[in-house]
N, C-alpha and C positions, 0 to 999 in steps of 0.2 A: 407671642404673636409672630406670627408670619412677614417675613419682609419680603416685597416684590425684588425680583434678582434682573436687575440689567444685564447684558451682555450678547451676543450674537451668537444663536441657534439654528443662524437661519437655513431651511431645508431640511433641517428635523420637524418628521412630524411622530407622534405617537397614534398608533393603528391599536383601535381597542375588540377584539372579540367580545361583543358586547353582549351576545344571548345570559349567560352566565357570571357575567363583570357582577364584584360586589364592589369592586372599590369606582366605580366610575366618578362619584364626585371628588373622592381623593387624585383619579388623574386630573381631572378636572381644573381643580383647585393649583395642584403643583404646576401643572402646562401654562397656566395663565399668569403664573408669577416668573415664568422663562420667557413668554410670549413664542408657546412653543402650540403650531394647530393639533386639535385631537379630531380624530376622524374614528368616531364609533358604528360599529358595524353590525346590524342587528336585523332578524326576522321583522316580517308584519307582526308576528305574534307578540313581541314585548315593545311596552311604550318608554320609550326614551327621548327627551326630551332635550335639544339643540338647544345650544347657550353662546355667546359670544367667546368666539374660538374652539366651538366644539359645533361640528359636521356630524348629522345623524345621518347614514348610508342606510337604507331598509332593504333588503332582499326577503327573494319568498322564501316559503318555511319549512323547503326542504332539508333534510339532515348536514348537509356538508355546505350550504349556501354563502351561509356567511365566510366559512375558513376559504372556499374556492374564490370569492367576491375580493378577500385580504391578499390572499395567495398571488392574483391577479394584478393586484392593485400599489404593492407595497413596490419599494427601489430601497436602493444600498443606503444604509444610514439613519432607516426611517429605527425606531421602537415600538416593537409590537410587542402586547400582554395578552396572551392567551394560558390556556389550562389543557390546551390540546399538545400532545407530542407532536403530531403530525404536523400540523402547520407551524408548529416551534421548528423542526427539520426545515421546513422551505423558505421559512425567513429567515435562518440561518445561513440558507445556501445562497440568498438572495445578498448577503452583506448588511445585515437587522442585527438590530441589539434586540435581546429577546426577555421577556420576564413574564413570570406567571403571577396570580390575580394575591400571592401571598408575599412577593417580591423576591423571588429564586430566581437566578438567571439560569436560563439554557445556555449550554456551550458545546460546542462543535464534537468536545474531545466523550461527553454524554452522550450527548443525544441518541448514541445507536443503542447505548444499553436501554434506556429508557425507554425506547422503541420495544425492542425486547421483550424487556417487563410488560410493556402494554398488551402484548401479543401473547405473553405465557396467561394473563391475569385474563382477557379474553376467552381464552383454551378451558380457562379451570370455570369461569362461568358458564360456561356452556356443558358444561360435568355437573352444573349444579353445584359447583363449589363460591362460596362469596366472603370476599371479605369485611370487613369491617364499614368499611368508605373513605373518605375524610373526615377527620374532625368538624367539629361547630366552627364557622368562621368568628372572631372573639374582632373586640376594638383593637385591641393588641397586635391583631394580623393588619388593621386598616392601617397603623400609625407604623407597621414596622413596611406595609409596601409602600408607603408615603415616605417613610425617611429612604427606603432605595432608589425610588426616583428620583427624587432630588440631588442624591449624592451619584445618579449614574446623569442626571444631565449638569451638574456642575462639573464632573470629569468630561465632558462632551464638550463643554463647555470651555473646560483650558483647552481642550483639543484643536482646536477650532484655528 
């Protein structure tokens, strides 16, 4: 069982790329046992439903709406979860703790190559060449980015 974690976070908030989130009840769940706000950020196109301590942001359903909306929006300190490079770079630059929806952190000393890769991987789809994709998201991915949030806002948490 989960025990609610007292302590002072205050000013963190968790910023969710929400079009593609699979784990949002897992942020969900964890932010509300820090009494940390999440602010999910999502097209008209997917329904997402606002819960106490969670902010649903809708923007329209153009391709970059949402990452431009967070980009925008995000300050130093806040946790953003995305799956994009790109807006992992500007919450980066922005002073964001960064993690992806599998719970990998971005870090300053990556991020270019990653960039990189995106851009060679790009090149080769456009040849007509594809890879694989991602694996199947498994419960295993949900319970392993549930235990790195926790353990990146309890460090946030002595920080403080």
């Amino acid at each position: 069982m989960l025990v609610e974690i007292s302590g002072n976070l205050s000013g963190i908030r968790i910023v969710v790329d929400g079009d593609a989130c699979p784990v949002k009840s897992e942020i969900a769940d964890t932010a509300s046992r820090f009494h940390v706000e999440v602010i999910m950020v999502s097209s008209y196109d997917h329904l997402i439903q606002g819960s106490e301590g969670v902010t649903v942001v809708k923007v329209d359903r153009s391709d970059q709406s949402a990452d431009l909306y967070i980009a925008n929006h995000i300050r130093r300190g806040d946790i953003v979860t995305t799956n994009d490079y790109g807006l992992a770079a500007l919450a980066l630059a922005k002073g964001c703790e960064v993690m992806s929806f599998r719970g990998a952190m971005y870090r300053n000393d990556s991020i270019d190559f990653m960039l990189d890769r995106r851009h060679t991987s790009a090149k080769e789809r456009k040849k007509g060449r594809y890879g694989k994709g991602p694996k199947p998201f498994t419960l295993e991915d949900r319970e392993v980015f549930q235990h790195k949030l926790t353990k990146l806002l309890l460090l946030l948490q002595e920080n403080e």
